[in-house]
C-alpha positions in Angstrom: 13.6 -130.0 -16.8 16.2 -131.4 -14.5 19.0 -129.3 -13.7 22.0 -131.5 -12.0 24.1 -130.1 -9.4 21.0 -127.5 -8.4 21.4 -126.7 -4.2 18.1 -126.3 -2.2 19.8 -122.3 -2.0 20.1 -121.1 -5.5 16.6 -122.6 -6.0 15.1 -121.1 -3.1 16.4 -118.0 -3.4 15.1 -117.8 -6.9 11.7 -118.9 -5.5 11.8 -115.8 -3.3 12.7 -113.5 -6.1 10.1 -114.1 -8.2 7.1 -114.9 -5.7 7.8 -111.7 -3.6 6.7 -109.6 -5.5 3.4 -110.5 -5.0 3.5 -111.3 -1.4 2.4 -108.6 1.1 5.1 -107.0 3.1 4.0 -109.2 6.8 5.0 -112.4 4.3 7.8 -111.1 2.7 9.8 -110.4 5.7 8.6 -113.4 7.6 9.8 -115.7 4.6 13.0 -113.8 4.1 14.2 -114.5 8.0 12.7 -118.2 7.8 14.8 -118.6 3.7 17.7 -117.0 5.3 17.9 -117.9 9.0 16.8 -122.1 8.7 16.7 -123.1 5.6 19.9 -121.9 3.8 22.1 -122.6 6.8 20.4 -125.9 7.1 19.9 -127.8 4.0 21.0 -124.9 1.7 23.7 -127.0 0.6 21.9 -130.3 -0.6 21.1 -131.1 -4.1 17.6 -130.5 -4.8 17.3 -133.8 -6.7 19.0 -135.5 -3.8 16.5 -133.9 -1.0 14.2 -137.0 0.7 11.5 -137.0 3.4 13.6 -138.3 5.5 16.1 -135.2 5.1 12.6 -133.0 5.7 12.0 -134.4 8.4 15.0 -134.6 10.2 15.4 -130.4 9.2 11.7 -130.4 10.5 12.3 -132.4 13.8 16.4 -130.5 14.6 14.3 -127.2 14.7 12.5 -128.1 17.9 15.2 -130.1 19.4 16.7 -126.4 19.2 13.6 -125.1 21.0 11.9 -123.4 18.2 7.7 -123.3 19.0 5.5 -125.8 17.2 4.0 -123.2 15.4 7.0 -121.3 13.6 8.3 -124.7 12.3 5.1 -125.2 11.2 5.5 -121.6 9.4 8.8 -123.0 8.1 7.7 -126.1 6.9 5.3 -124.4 4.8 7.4 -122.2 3.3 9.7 -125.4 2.6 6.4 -127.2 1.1 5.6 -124.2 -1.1 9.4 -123.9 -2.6 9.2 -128.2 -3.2 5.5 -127.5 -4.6 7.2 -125.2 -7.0 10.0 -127.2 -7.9 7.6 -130.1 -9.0 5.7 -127.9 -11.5 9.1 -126.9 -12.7 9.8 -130.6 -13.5 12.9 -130.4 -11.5 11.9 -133.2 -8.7 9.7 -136.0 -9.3 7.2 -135.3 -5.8 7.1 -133.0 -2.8 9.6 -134.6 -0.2 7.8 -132.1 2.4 4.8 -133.7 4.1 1.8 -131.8 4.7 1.6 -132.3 8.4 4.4 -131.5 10.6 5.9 -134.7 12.1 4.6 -134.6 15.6 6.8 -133.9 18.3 7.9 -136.6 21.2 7.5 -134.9 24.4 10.5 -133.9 26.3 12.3 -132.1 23.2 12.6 -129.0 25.3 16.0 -128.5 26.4 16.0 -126.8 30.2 18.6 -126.5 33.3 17.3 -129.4 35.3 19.2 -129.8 38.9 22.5 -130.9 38.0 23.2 -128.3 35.3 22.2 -125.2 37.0 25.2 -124.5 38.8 27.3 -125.2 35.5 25.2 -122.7 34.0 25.5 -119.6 36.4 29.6 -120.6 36.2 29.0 -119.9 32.4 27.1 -117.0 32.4 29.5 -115.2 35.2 30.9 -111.6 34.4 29.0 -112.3 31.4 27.5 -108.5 29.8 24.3 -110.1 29.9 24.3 -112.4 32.9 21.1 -110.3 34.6 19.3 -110.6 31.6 19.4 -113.9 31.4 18.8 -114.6 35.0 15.5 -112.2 34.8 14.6 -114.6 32.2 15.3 -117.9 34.4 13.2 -116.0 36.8 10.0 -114.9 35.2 9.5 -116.8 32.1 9.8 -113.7 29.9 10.3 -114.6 26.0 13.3 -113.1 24.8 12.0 -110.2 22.8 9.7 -109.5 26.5 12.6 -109.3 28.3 14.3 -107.4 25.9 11.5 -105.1 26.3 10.7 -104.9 29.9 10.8 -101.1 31.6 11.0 -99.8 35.0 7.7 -99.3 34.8 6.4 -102.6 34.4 8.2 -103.9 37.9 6.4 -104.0 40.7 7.9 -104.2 44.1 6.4 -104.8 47.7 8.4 -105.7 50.5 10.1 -109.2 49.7 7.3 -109.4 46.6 8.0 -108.9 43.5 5.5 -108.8 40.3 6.3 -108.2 36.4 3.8 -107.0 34.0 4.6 -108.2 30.3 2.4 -106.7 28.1 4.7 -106.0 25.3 8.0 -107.6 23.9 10.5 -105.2 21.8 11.3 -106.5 18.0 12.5 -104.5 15.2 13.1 -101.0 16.8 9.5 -101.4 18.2 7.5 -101.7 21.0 4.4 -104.2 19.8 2.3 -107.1 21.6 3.0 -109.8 23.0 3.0 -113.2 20.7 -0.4 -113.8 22.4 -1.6 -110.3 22.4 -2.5 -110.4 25.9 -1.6 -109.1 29.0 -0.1 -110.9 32.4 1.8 -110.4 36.1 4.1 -112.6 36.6 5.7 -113.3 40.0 9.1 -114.2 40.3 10.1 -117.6 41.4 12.4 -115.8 44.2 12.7 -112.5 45.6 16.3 -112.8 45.2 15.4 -111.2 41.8 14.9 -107.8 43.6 18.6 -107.9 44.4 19.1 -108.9 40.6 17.3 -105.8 39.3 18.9 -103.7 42.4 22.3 -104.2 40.8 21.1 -103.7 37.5 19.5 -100.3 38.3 23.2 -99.3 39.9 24.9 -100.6 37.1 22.5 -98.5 34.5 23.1 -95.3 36.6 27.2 -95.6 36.6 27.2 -96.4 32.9 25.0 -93.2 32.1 27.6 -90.9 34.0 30.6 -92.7 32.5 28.6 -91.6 28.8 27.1 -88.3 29.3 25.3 -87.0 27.1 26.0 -90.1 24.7 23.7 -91.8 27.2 19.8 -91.8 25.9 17.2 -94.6 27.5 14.0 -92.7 26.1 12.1 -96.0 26.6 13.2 -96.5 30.2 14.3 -100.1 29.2 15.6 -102.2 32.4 18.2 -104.2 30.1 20.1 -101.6 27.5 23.4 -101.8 25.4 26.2 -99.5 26.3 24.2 -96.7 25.4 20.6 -96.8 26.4 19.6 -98.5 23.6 17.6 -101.4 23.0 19.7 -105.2 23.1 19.9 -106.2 19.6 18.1 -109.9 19.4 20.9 -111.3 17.3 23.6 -110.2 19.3 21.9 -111.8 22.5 21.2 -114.8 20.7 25.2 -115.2 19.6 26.2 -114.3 22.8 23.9 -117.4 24.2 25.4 -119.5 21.8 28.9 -118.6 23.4 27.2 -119.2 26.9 26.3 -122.7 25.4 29.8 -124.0 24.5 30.9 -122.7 27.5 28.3 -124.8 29.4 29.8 -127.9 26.8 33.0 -127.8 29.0 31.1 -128.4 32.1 30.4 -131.4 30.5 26.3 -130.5 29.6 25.6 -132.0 26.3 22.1 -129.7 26.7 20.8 -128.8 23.5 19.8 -125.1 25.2 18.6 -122.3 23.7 17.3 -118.8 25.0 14.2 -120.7 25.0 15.7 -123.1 27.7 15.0 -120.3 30.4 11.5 -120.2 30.0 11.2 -123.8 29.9 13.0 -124.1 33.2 11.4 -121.6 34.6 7.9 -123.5 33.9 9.4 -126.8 34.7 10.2 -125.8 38.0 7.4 -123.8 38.4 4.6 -126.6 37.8 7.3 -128.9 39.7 6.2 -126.8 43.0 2.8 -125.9 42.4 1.8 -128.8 40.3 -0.8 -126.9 38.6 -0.5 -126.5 35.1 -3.2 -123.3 35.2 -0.5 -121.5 37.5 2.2 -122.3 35.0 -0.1 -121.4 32.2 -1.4 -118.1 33.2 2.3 -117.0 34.5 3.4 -118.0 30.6 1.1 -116.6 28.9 -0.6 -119.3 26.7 -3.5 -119.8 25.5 -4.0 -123.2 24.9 -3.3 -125.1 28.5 -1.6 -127.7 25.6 0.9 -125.7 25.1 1.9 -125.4 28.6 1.8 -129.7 29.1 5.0 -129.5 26.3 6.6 -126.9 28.3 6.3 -129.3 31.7 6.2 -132.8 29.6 9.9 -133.8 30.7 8.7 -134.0 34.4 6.6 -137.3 33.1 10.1 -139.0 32.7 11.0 -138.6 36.0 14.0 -136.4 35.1 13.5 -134.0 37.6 12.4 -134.9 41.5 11.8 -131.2 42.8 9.4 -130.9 45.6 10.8 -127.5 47.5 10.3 -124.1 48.0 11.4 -122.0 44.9 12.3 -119.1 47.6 15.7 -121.1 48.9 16.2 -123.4 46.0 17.4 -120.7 43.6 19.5 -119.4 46.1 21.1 -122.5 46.9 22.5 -123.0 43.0 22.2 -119.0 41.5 23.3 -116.7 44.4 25.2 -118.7 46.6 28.7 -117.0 45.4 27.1 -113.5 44.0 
């Protein structure tokens, strides 16, 4: 029956209590982070009763404004269709407000640093703890949680060339595969990323001495916390979001996202080599389908970038490093 005043969170979080009992452990923990990292902050608030497909859709549609893949908000919205599902049988709401099919998604959603904002962005990102990280990112195309895991090992250096081998990202204390389970070398877009890792390697090795024997990097991990330790996901994510507003003042109303590196990184990419089978392999895909959303905005004519990578980096990255 109808319970007035019922918020999309209490219900869902009761939906959670009593359904995960029975869901495997994989599930469980994948619908705990979607219940409490989307949908509670997002439309936890709203009345069940008063929840439309309009409001679905506009949760559904936000998500990948914000860079989120097709396929996770696909994982979201049905885990959203499941809790509405439930609701119906519990007479609470009259029909599902979730559609079955995820709303397609109009190209050139993916935020990324096109020519003007680039300059705005190493500004916001300077003397920032993470400022190599997120340049290694701009460089290679590395997800997050790969760059997060990157080692020593996996960099490859010769002469002015430089080659990184992702076979592995880092999430949850772990080393596992890639989202694609595969393996790939990817070359940097400018070898001004050897200089990059150079510093990086200096600035490991004085904060090692300055900790002693507090100091322990057993995985070898290129990017660490302050104590050899893996970078926490959420901490670089909040720190991006402070790198974000920063950007704001610059006047970029870019909706940007970690994400936003690897899109630029494949925009201007596939802006050089116009070949989206370059830009694929270097990402990682597998479908060449997803690469054409990574590259769609260059359709719109919102980028005109016909240069050498090697220079043009340089002219709006390294200029003042």
């Amino acid at each position: 029956s109808p319970r007035p005043g019922l918020t999309i969170e209490s219900y869902v979080m009761e939906y959670y209590e009593i359904n995960s009992v029975r869901w495997a452990d994989g599930t469980n923990e994948s619908y705990k982070g979607i219940m409490n990292n989307y949908v509670i902050p997002g439309i936890g608030d709203t009345c069940i009763n008063d929840f439309t497909g309009s409001d679905a859709d506009r949760f559904l549609y936000g998500l990948l404004r914000d860079g989120l893949s097709a396929d996770y908000v696909r994982k979201i919205k049905s885990f959203l269709y499941g809790v509405m599902e439930s609701a119906c049988r519990d007479r609470l709401i009259v029909r599902n407000p979730v559609k079955t099919r995820l709303p397609r998604m109009r190209t050139g959603f993916r935020a990324f640093l096109d020519d003007e904002h680039l300059k705005p962005f190493y500004d916001a990102i300077r003397y920032n703890r993470y400022d190599r990280l997120y340049l290694f990112m701009l460089y290679t195309g590395a997800r997050p949680a790969e760059a997060i895991g990157i080692t020593w090992d996996d960099i490859f250096i010769d002469g002015e060339c430089i080659t990184v081998r992702i076979d592995h990202q880092y999430r949850n204390g772990r080393f596992c595969p890639t989202k694609t389970y595969s393996s790939r070398d990817v070359w940097a877009v400018d070898s001004s990323l050897i200089d990059i890792l150079d510093e990086q390697r200096k600035s490991q090795e004085r904060i090692s001495r300055r900790r002693g024997l507090m100091w322990n990097n057993p995985l070898n991990l290129v990017f660490t916390d302050d104590f050899g330790g893996a970078i926490n996901y959420k901490s670089l994510s909040a720190d991006f979001d402070m790198v974000r507003e920063r950007l704001s003042s610059y006047g970029s109303s870019h909706a940007l996202t970690l994400y936003s590196l690897r899109h630029t990184y494949a925009t201007h990419l596939y802006a050089v080599t116009s070949d989206l089978e370059i830009v694929r392999e270097n990402l990682g895909h597998t479908s060449i389908a997803t690469t054409e959303h990574y590259v769609g905005v260059l359709s719109r004519d919102k980028m005109n970038v016909r240069r050498d990578l090697d220079g043009y980096w340089n002219n709006y990255i390294f200029q003042e490093r």
